[in-house]
N, C-alpha and C positions, 0 to 999 in steps of 0.2 A: 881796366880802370873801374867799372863798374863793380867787378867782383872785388876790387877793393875795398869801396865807398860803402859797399852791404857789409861785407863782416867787418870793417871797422864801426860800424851804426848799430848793429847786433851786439860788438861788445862793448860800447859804451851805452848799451842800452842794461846788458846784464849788469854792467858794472854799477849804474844808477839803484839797479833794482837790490843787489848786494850792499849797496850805502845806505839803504832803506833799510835793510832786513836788519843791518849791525846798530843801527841809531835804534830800531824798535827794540832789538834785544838790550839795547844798552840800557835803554832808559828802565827795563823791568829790573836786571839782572845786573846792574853797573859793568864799568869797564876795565879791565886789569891792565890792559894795553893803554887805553889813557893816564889809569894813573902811572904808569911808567912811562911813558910819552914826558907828562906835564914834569915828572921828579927827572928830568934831564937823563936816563935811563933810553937804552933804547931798545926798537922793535925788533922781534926776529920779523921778516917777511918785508912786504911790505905798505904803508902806509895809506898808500891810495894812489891812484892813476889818473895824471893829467889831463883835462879837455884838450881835446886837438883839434881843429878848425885843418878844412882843405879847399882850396879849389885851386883851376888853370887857366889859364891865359894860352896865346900862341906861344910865348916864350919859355914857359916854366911851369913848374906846378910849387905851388906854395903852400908850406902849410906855418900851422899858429897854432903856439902851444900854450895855455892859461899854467904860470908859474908864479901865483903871487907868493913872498917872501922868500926867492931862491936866488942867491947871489950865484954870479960867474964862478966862483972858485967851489960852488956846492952840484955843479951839472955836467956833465958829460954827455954830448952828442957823437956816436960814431956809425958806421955801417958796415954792414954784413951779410954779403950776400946781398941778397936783394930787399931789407928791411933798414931802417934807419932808426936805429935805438936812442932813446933819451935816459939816461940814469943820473940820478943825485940825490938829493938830501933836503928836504924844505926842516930847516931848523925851530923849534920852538921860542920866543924871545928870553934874550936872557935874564929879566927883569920876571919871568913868569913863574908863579906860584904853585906851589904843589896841591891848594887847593882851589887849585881853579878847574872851570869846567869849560874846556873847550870846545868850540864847533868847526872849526877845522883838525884837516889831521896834520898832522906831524910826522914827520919822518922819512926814512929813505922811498923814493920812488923808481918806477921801472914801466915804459913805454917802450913798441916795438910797432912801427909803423909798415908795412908790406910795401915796398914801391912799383909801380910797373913798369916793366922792360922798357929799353931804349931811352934811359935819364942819361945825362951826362954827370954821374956821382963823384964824380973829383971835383968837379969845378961849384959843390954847395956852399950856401953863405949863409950863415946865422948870427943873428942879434940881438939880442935880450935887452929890452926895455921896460922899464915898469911893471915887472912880473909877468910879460910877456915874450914869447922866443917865436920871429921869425924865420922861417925858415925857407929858402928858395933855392931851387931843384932845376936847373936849365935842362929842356927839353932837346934833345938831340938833333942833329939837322934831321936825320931820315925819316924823324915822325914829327917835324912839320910841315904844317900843310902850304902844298904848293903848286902853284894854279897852272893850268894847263892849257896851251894855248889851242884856237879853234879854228881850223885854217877855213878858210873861203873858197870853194871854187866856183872856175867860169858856169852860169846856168845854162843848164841842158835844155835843147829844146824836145819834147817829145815827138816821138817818131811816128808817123800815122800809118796804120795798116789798109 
């Protein structure tokens, strides 16, 4: 679990550091991918990689996916092995102008989450609200935790020598 929650923090940490690097080159060097983005054109690659949110409870482990402007018919959540993939599309609006200057990105995405052993991954439930995608992971009987009981015996008297 742990060795998850690091390199998933490691790569949203590069990823931040890489959204920097492309905004400082942009603004020197402009952007060819923007303006193919904004003219309805699309990206080879892709566009940027959604914040993920996680934590667990006894039941489950949940996680939250920040998707503002991504309808149901633009996402696909599936799994593989032992990773839970998020791919789609955050559309540009259609009313948007070819010379406009955006600050978000646009375009197809591609998240790939590592799960740890013992999920129950058939039984996941997802729901998209407001640019948001919950996600919930039921924790398997065998790795919940479960109290052990503590028997009592009659007290011994000590025996004297």
């Amino acid at each position: 679990m742990f060795d998850t929650m690091l390199s998933r923090d490691l790569r949203l940490t590069l990823d931040h550091f890489r959204r920097a690097m492309d905004q400082l080159f942009d603004t020197f060097y402009g952007s060819p991918s923007r303006l193919a983005l904004t003219s309805g054109g699309s990206q080879d690659g892709y566009a940027f990689t959604p914040v993920i949110e996680s934590g667990w409870n006894e039941n489950e482990l949940i996680l939250r996916a920040i998707l503002p402007g991504v309808t149901q018919e633009n996402l696909k959540v599936t799994t593989q092995g032992n990773q839970l993939i998020l791919e789609g599309e955050r559309k540009a609006p259609e009313n948007w102008t070819s010379g406009a200057y955006p600050q978000m990105a646009y375009g197809k995405f591609y998240a790939a989450v590592p799960l740890p052993q013992n999920l129950n991954v058939d039984q996941i439930k997802c729901r998209l609200h407001d640019g948001v995608l919950d996600i919930h992971v039921p924790v398997a009987e065998a790795m919940k935790p479960r109290q052990i009981p503590i028997e009592s015996g009659a007290s011994q008297k000590a025996i004297a020598a």
